[in-house]
VOMAR-595798 format. One record per residue (C-alpha): residue number from 1; residue in one letter; x, y, z. Coordinates in Angstrom, 1 decimal. Layout:
<recs>
REC,nr,rest,u,v,w
REC,NUM,a,X,Y,Z .
...
</recs>
This chain:
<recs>
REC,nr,rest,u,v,w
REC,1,x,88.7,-5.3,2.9 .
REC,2,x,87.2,-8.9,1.8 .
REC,3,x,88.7,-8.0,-1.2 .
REC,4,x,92.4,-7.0,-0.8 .
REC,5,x,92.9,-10.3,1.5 .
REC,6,x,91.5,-12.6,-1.4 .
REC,7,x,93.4,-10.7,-4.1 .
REC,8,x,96.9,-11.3,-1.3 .
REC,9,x,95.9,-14.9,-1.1 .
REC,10,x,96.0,-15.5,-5.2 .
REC,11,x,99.1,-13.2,-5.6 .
REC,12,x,100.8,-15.3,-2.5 .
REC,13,x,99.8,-19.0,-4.1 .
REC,14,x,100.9,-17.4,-7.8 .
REC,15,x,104.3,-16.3,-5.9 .
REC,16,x,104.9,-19.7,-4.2 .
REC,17,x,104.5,-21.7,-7.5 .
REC,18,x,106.0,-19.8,-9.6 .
REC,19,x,109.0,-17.9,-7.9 .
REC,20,x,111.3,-21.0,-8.0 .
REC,21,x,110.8,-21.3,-11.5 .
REC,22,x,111.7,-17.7,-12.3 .
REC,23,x,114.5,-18.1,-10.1 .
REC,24,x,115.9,-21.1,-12.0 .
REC,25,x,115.5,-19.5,-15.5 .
REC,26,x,117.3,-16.6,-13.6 .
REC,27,x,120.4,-18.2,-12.6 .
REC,28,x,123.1,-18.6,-14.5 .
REC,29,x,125.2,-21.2,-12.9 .
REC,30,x,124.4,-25.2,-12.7 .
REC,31,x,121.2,-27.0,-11.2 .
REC,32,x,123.4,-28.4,-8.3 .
REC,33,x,124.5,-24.9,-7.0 .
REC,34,x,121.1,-23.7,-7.3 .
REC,35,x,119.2,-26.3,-5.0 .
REC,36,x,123.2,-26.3,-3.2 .
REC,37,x,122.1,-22.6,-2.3 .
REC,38,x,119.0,-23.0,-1.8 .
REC,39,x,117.5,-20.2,-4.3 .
REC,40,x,114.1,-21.2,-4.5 .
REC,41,x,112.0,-18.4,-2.7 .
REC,42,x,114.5,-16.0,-2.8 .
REC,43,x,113.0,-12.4,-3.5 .
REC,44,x,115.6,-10.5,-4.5 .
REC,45,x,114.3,-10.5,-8.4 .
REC,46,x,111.1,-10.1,-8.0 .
REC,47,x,110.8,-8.0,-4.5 .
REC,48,x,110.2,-4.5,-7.6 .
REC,49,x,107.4,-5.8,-9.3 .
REC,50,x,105.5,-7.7,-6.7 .
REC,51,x,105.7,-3.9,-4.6 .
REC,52,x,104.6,-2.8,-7.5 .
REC,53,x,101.6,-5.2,-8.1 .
REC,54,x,100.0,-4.8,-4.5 .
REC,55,x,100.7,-1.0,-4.4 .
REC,56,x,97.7,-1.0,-6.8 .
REC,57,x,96.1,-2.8,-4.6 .
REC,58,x,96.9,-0.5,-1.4 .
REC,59,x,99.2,-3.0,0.0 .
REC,60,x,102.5,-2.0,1.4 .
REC,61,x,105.0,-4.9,0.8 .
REC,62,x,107.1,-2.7,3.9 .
REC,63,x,104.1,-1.3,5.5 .
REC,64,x,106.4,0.0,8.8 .
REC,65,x,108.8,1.8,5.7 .
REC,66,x,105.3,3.0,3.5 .
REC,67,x,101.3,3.2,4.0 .
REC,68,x,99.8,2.9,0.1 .
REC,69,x,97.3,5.4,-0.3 .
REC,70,x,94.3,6.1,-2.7 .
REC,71,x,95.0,7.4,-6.4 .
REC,72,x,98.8,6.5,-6.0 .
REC,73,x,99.3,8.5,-3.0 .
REC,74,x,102.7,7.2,-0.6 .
REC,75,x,103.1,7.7,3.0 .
REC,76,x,105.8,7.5,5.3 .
REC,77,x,105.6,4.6,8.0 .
REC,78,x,106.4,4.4,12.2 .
REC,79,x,109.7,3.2,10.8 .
REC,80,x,110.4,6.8,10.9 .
REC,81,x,110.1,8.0,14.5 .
REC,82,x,106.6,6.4,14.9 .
REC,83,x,105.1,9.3,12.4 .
REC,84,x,102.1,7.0,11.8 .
REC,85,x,101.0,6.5,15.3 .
REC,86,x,102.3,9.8,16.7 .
REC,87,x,100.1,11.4,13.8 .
REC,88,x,96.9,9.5,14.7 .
REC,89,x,96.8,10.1,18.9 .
REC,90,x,98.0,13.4,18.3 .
REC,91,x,99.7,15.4,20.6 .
REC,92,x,100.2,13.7,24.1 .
REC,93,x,100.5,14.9,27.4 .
REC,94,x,104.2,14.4,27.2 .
REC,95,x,104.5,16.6,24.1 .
REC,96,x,102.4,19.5,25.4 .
REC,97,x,104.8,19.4,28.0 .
REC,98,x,107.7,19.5,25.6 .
REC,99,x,105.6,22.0,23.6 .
REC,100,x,105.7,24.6,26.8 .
REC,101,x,109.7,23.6,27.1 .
REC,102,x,110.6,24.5,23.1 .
REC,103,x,108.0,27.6,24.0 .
REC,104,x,110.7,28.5,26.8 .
REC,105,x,113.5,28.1,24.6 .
REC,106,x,112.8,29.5,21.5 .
REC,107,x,112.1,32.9,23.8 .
REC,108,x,115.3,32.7,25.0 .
REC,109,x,117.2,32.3,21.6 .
REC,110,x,114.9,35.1,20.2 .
REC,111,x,115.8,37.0,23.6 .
REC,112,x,119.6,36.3,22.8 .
REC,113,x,119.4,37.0,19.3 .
REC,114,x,117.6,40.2,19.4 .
REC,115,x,120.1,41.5,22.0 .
REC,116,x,122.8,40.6,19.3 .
REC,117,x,121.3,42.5,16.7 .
REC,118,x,119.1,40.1,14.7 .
REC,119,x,116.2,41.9,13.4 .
REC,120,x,114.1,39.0,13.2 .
REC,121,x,113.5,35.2,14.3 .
REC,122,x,111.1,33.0,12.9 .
REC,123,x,110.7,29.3,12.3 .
REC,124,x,108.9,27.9,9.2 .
REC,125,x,107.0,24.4,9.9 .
REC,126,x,107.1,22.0,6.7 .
REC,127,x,103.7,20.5,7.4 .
REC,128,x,103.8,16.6,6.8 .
REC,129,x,102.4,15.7,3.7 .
REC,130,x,99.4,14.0,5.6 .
REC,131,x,98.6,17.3,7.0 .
REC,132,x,98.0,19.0,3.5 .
REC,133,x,96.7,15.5,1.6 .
REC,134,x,95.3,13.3,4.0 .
REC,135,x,92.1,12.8,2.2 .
REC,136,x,94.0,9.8,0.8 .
REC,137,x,95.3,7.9,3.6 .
REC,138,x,93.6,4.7,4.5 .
REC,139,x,91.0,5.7,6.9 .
REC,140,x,92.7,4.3,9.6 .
REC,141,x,95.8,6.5,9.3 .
REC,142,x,94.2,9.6,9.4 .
REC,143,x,95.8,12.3,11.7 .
REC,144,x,94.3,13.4,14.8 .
REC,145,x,92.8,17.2,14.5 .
REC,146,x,95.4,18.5,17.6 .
REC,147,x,98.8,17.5,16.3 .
REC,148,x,102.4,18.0,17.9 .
REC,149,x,102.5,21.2,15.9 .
REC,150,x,98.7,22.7,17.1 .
REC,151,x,100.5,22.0,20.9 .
REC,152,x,103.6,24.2,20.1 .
REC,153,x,101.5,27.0,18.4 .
REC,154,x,99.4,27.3,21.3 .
REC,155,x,102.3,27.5,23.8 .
REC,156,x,104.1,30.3,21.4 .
REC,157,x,102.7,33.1,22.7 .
REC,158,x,105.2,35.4,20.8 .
REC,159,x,104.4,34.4,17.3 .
REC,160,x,108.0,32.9,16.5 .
REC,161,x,106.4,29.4,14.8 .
REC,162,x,104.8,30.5,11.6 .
REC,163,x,102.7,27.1,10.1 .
REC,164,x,100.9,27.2,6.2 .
REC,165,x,98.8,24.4,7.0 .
REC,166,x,95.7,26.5,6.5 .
REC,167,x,97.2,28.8,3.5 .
REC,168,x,98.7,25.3,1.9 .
REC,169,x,95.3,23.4,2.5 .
REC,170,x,93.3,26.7,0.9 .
REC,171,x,95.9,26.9,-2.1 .
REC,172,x,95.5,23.2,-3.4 .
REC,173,x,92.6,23.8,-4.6 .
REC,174,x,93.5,26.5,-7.2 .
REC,175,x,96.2,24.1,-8.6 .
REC,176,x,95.3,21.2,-11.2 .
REC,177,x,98.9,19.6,-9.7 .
REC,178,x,99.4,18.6,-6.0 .
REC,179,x,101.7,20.6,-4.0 .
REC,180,x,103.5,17.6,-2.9 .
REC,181,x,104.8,14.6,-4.6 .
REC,182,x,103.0,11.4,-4.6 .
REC,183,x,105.6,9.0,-4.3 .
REC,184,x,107.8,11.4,-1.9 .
REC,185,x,107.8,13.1,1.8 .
REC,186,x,108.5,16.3,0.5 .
REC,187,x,106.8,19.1,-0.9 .
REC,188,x,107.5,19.9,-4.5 .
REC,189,x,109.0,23.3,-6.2 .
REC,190,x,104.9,24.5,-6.2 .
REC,191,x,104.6,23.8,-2.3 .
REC,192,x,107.6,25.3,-1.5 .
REC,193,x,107.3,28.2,-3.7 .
REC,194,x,104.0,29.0,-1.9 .
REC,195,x,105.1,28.1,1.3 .
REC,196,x,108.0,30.4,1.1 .
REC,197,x,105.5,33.4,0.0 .
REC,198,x,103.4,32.7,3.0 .
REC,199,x,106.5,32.9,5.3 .
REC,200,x,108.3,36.0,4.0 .
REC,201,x,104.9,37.7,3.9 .
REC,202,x,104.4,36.9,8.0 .
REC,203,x,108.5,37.6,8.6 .
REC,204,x,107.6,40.9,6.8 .
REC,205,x,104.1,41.9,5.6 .
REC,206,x,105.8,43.2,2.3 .
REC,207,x,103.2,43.3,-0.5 .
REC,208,x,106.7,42.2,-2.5 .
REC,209,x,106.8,38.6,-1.3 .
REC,210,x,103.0,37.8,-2.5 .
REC,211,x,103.5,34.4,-4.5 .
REC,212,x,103.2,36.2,-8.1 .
REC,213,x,105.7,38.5,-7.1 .
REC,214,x,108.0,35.8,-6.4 .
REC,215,x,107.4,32.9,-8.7 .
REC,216,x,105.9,31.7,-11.8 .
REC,217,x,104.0,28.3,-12.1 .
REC,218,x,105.1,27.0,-15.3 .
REC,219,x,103.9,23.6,-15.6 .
REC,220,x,105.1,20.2,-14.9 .
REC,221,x,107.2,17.0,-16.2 .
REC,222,x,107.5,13.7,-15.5 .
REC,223,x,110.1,12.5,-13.4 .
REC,224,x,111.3,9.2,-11.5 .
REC,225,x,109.7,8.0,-7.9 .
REC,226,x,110.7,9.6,-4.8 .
REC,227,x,112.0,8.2,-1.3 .
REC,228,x,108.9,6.7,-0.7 .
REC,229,x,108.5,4.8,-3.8 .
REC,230,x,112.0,3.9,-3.3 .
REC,231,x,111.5,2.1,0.3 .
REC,232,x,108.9,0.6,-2.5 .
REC,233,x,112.0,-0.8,-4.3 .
REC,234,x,109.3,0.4,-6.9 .
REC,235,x,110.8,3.5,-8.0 .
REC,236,x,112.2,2.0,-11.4 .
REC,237,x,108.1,1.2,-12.0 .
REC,238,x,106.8,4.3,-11.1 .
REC,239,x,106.3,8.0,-12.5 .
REC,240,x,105.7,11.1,-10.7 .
REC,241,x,105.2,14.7,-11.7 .
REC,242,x,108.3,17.8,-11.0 .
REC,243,x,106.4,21.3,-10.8 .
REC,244,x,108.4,23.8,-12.7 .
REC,245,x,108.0,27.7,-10.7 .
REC,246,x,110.5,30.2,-11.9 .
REC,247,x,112.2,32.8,-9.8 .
REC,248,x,110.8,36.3,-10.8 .
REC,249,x,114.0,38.7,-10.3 .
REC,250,x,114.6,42.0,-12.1 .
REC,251,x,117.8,40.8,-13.3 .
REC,252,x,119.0,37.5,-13.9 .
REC,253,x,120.8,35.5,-10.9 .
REC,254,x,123.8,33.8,-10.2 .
REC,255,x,124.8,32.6,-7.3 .
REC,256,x,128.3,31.7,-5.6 .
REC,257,x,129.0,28.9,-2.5 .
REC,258,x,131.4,29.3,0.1 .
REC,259,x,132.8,27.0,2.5 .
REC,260,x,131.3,29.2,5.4 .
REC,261,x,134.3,28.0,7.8 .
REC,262,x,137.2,29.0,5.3 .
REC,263,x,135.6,31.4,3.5 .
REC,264,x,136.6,29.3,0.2 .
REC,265,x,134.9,29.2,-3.0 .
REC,266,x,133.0,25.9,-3.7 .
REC,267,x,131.1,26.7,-7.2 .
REC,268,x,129.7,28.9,-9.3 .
REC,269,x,126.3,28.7,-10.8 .
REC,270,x,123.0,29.9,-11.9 .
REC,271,x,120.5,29.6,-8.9 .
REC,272,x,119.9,25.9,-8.8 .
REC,273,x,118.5,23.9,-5.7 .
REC,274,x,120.4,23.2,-3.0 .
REC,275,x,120.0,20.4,-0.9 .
REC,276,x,119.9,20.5,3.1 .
REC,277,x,124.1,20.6,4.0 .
REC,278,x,125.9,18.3,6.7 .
REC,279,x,128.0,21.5,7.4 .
REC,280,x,127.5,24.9,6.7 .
REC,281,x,128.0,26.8,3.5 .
REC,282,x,127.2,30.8,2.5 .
REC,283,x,125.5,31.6,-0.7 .
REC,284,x,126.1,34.9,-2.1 .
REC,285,x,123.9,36.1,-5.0 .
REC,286,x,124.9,40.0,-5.7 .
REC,287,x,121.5,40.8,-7.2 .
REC,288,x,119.2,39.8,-4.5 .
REC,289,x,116.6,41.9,-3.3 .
REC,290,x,117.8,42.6,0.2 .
REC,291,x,121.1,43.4,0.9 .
REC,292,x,121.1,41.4,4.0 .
REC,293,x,122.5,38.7,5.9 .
REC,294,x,120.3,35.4,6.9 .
REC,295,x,121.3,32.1,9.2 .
REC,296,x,119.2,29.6,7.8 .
REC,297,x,118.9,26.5,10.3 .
REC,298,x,117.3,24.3,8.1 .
REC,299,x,116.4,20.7,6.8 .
REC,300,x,115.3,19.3,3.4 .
REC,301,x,112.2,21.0,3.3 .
REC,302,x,114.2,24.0,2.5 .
REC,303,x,115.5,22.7,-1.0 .
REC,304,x,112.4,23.6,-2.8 .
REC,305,x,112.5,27.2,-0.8 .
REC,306,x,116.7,27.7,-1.6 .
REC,307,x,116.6,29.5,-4.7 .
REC,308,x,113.4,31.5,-3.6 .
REC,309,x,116.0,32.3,-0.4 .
REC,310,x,119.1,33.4,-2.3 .
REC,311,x,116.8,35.5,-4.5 .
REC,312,x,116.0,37.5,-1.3 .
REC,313,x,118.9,37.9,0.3 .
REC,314,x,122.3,38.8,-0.7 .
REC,315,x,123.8,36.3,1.8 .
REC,316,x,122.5,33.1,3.6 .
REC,317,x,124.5,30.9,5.7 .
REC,318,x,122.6,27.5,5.6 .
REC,319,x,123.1,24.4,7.4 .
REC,320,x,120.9,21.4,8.5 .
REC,321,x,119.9,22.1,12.3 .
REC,322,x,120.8,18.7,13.2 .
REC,323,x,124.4,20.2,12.5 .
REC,324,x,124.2,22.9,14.4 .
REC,325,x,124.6,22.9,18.6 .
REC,326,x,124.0,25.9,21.1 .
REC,327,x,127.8,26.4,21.5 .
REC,328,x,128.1,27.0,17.8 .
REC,329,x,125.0,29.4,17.1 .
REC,330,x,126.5,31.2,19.7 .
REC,331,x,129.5,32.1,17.9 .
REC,332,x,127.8,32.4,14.6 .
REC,333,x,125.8,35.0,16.3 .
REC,334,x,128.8,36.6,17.7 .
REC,335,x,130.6,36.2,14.7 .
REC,336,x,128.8,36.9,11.2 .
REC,337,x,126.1,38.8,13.3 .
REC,338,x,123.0,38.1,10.7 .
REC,339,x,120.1,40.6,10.0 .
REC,340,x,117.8,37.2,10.4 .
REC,341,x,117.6,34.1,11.6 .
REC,342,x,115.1,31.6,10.0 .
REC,343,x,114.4,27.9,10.6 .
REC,344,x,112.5,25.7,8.7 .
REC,345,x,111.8,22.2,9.8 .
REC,346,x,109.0,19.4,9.0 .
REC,347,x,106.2,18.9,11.5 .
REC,348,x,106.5,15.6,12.0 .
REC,349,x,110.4,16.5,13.5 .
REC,350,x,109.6,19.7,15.2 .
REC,351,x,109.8,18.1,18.7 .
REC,352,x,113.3,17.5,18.9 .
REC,353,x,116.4,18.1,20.8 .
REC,354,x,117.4,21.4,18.6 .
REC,355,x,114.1,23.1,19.6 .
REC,356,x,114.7,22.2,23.2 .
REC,357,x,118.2,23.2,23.8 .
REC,358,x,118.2,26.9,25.0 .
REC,359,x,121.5,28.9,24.7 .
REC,360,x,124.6,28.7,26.8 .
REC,361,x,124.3,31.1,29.8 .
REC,362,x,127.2,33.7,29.5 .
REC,363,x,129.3,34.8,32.4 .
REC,364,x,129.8,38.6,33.7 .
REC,365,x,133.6,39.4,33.6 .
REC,366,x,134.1,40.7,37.2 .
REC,367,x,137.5,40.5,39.5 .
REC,368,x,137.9,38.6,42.6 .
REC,369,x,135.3,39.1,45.2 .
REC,370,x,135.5,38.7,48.9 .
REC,371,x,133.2,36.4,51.2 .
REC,372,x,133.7,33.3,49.3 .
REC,373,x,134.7,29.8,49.7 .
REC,374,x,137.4,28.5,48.0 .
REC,375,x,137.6,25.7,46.1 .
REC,376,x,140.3,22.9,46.5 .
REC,377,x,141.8,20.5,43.5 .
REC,378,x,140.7,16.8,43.7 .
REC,379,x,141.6,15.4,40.5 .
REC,380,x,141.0,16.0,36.8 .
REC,381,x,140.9,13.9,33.6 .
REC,382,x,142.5,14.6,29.8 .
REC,383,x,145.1,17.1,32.0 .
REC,384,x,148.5,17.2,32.9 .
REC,385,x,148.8,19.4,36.1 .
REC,386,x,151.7,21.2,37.8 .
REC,387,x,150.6,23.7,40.8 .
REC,388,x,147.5,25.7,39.4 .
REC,389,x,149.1,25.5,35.2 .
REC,390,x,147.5,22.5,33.2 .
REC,391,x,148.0,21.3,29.8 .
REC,392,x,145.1,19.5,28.0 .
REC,393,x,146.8,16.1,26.8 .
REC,394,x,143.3,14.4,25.4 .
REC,395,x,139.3,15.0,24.3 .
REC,396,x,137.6,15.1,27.5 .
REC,397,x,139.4,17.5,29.5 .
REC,398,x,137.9,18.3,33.5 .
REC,399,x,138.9,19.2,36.8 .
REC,400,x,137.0,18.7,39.9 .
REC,401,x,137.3,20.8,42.7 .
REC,402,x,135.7,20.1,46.1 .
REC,403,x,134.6,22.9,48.7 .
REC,404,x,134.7,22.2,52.1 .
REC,405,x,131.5,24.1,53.4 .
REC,406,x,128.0,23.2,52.0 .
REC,407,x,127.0,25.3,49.0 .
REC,408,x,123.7,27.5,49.5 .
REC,409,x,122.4,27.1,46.2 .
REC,410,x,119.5,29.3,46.8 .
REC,411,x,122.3,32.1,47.2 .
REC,412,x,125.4,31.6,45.8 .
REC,413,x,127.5,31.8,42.4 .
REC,414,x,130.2,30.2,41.1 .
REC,415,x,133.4,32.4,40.3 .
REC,416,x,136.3,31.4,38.2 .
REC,417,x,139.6,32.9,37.2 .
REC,418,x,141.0,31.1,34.1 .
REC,419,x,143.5,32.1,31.2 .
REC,420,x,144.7,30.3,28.5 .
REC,421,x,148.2,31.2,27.6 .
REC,422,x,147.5,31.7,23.9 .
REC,423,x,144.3,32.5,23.1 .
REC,424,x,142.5,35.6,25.2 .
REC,425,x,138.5,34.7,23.4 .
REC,426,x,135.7,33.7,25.6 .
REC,427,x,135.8,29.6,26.2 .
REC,428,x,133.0,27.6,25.8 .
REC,429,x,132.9,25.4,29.1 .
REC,430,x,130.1,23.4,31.1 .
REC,431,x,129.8,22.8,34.9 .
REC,432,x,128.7,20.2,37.2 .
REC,433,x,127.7,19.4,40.1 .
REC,434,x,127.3,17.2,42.7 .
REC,435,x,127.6,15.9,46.3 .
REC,436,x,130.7,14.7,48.2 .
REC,437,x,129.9,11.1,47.2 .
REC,438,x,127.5,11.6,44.0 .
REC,439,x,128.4,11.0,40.6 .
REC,440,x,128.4,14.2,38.0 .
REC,441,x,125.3,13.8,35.1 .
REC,442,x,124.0,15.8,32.7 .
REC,443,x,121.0,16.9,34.5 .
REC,444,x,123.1,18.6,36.7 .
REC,445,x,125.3,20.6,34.6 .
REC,446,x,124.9,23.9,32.4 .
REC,447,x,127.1,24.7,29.5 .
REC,448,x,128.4,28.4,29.6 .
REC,449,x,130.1,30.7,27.6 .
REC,450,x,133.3,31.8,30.3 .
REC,451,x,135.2,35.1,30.0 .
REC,452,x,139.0,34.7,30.7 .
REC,453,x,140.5,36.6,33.4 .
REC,454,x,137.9,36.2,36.0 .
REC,455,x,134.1,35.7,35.3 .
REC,456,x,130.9,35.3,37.9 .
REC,457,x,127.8,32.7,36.5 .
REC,458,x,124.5,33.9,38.7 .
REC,459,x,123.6,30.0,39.5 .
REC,460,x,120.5,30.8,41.5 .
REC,461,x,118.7,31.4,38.1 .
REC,462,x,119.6,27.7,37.1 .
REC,463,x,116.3,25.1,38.0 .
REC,464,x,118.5,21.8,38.7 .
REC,465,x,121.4,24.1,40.9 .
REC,466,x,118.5,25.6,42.7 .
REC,467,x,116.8,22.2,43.5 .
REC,468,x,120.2,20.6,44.5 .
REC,469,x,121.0,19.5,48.4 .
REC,470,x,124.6,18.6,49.8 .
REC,471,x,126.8,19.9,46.4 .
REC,472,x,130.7,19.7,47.4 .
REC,473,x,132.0,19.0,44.3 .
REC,474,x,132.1,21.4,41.2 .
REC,475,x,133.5,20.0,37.7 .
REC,476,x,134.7,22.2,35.6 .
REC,477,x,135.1,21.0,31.3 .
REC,478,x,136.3,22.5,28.6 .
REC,479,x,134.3,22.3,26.0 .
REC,480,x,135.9,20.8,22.3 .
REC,481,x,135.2,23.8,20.1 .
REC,482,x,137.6,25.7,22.7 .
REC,483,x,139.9,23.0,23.4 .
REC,484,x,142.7,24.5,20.6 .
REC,485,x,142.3,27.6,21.5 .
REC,486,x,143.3,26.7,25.2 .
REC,487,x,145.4,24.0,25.3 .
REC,488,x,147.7,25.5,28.0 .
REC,489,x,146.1,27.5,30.7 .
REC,490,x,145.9,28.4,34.6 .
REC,491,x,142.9,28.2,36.9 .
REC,492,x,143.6,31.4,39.7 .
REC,493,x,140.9,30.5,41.7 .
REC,494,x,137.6,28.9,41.8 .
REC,495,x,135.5,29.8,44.4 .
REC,496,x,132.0,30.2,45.6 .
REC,497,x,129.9,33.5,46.5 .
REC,498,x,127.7,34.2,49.5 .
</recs>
């Protein structure tokens, strides 16, 4: 330790003498701008190289952006959602409470999706590189043994969270080349070839998806520095190594990209990498081994799996989660009705809103149905109203009804009879709640999928409706993926069941 604060000491006098000098020489305009502008200490030349020099050192120039490791090992910093600290108290109370709520969640998609026809649900944790390689943090960076990830396994009693820590950890050893860059976050074409091979084997316990049956290690080359060498600034100084693995197929394979919301062609090529996308995209690759369909909810821990993924199936929708919502996996469920949904996401993200949002509740078409309290118009917002017809004249359109008798929300529903003039689908709406006075939140509010024509929502299976006291108002929003699709429409009745 002695050490690297002496060696900062001489490298911080050096910099202090002689960084106005290299400045000067550096500047091409007059002596009088230069002290005018005061360039003296100004890093901006030399920022690169001095990284580079206390890198070798094991100092991080940006130490919240990068931790420098032994043997020209990189990690990412708490800049990035506090992965540092997070990783070293391991997981908290608070996230084995989260861990039980993406527990109750997942079960419900995987309830939803196997009741649509999916076959399978699984989600694939990327384990951070620190997880895998940690024998060369700093000693004070190492991760706790019970991570965020060790919480959520535990609460996942149904198996849908499949993690290669264990397998990864095992298989670095057999491998003169690390499974994960040096000088980036990710793993490599090697890591994700074996992590892919580990997956496909738990999704399917197919002797076919063993990692030789899949891939071929080939070597390595040299390549640039990664995203961690560039929050650096050192990534024109430093040299990492790109696995090569080859994609064992019978035949050889191409692979198309479609816009998945047109249907439109977007290129043609051999099957190359593709990189997490902002919005969702199919590829098609005719010569797969499994005429299937997939929804692949991923992130960029997926690019070195891609081609290992379009070699498999004959069609995979892919988008990254942070894309995707409830309301729209909903309808892609409804819609292009995959044989499989996979997710793959990092550790160090796996507690997030995506894992914790559980699907829409769907209404049960039903006429009108006595014994129920009917619901009066107060006002609305976004909506142009003439007797019970509205028109939707902006973003955020609601209407609030009030009831004049106290809801029992231990016993009663809420039942709506809506229908848009144009469009007959089912909308995607939310509804809130609250009392005569009380302001409408998000806590108190469930987004559900409403069937026109008159629909029923069971509210007493809802926590926050349950727990609620005094509710006279109800709000009722449409939702912005339905909005087109219903700008003109009538409200029947609203009411309330005993």
């Amino acid at each position: 330790m002695k050490k690297h604060v002496f060696t900062f000491l001489i490298v911080s006098a050096l910099m202090l003498t002689l960084l106005p000098i290299y400045n000067f020489l550096n500047w091409n305009k007059g002596l009088t701008e230069y002290i005018k502008t005061s360039q003296y200490y100004k890093l901006d030349s030399v920022t690169a190289p001095v990284s580079k020099i206390l890198s070798t050192y094991g100092i991080s120039l940006f130490p919240d952006q990068v931790i420098v490791g032994r043997n020209g090992w990189l990690y990412l910093g708490d800049q990035e959602s506090n992965t540092v600290s997070n990783r070293r108290k391991g997981a908290t109370k608070n996230d084995i409470e989260n861990a039980q709520k993406i527990s109750v969640s997942v079960q419900q998609w995987n309830d939803f999706f196997m009741e649509n026809g999916v076959k399978k649900f699984k989600i694939l944790v990327g384990p951070d590189k620190e997880s895998i390689y940690g024998e060369y943090l700093p000693q004070w960076a190492r991760p706790a043994e019970y991570r965020q990830v060790s919480a959520i396994l535990d609460a996942d009693k149904k198996g849908i969270f499949v993690d290669p820590t264990k397998y990864l950890i095992e298989q670095k050893s057999k491998y003169k080349e690390p499974l994960y860059y040096k000088t980036d976050t990710h793993w490599n074409a090697l890591g994700g070839w074996l992590a892919f091979s580990y997956f496909m084997k738990n999704v399917f316990n197919d002797e076919s998806y063993r990692s030789e049956n899949t891939g071929k290690y080939t070597g390595w080359q040299n390549k640039a520095g990664g995203d961690l060498s560039r929050f650096l600034r050192t990534e024109n100084f430093t040299i990492d190594h790109y696995q090569e693995v080859d994609v064992l197929s019978k035949e050889s394979l191409d692979i198309e990209k479609y816009d998945f919301a047109t249907d439109s062609l977007i290129s043609k090529s051999v099957n190359v990498l593709i990189d997490a996308p902002s919005k969702p995209i199919r590829v098609f690759s005719s010569k797969a081994r499994n005429n299937a369909k997939v929804l692949w909810l991923r992130d960029s821990f997926g690019t070195a799996m891609s081609p290992f993924m379009a070699s498999s199936f004959t069609n995979v929708v892919q988008l990254h989660y942070f894309g995707s919502n409830p309301v729209w996996l909903y309808n892609v469920i409804k819609t292009y009705k995959p044989d499989y949904v996979f997710v793959t996401s990092v550790e160090r993200s796996i507690i997030n809103d995506f894992f914790l949002s559980p699907p829409p509740v769907h209404a049960l078409k039903t006429a009108s149905l006595d014994n129920m309290i009917v619901g009066q118009y107060d006002n609305s917002h976004d909506v142009k109203r003439k007797d019970d017809t509205y028109e939707i004249i902006g973003n955020d359109p609601f209407i609030v009804f009030r009831f004049n008798s106290i809801i029992n929300t231990q016993k009663d529903s809420i039942y709506i009879n809506v229908n848009c003039k144009k469009n007959k689908s089912d909308l995607m709406t939310q509804f809130f709640w609250s009392t005569d006075k009380g302001d409408f939140s998000e806590e108190n509010s469930i987004s559900m999928i409403l069937p026109q024509n008159g629909a029923v929502f069971d509210m007493t299976k809802i926590a926050h409706w349950r727990k609620a006291q005094g509710i006279k108002k109800i709000r009722f929003d449409i939702q912005p993926d339905s909005i087109e699709n219903c700008r003109d429409f009538s409200i029947g009745e609203i009411k309330i069941t005993h």
